[in-house]
Structure formats: C-alpha cells, structure tokens
C-alpha positions, 0 to 999 in steps of 0.5 A: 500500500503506497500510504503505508509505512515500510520498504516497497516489499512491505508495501506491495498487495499484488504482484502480477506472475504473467505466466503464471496467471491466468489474464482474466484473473489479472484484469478483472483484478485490475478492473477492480481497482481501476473501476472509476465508480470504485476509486470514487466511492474507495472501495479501490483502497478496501479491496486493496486493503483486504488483499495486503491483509491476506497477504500479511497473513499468509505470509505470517502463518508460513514464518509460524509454520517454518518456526514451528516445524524448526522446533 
C-alpha cells in the first residue's frame, strides 16, 4: 500500500506472475481497482486493503509454520 509505512516489499498487495496467471484473473483484478465508480466511492483502497491483509497473513502463518516445524 503506497500510504503505508515500510520498504516497497512491505508495501506491495499484488504482484502480477504473467505466466503464471491466468489474464482474466489479472484484469478483472485490475478492473477492480481501476473501476472509476470504485476509486470514487474507495472501495479501490478496501479491496486493496483486504488483499495486503491476506497477504500479511499468509505470509505470517508460513514464518509460524517454518518456526514451528524448526522446533
């Protein structure tokens, strides 16, 4: 989030793996951010909250998970 404390790596909510993906997952993802209605209204900045969330949480159940399992 680029409002947000933290290097550029803490910040990021989305990345895009182009081989990866599958486009319309991408630009449906784009279009929800992009969507003039949504920017107006902020719903761009909640969706693109909600997904730094779930990324911060997946990332913190992987580093329990490899602390867990070093025990």
């Amino acid at each position: 989030m680029p409002l947000n404390e933290g290097s550029w790596e803490q910040r990021k909510f989305y990345a895009i793996e182009i081989y990866d993906q599958d486009s319309k997952d991408i630009t449906d993802r784009f279009a929800n951010y992009l969507e003039k209605e949504n920017i107006c209204s902020g719903k761009s900045i909640q969706i693109a909250e909600e997904v730094y969330r779930s990324r911060q949480k997946e990332h913190l159940i992987k580093e329990t998970d490899l602390v867990t399992f070093e025990f």
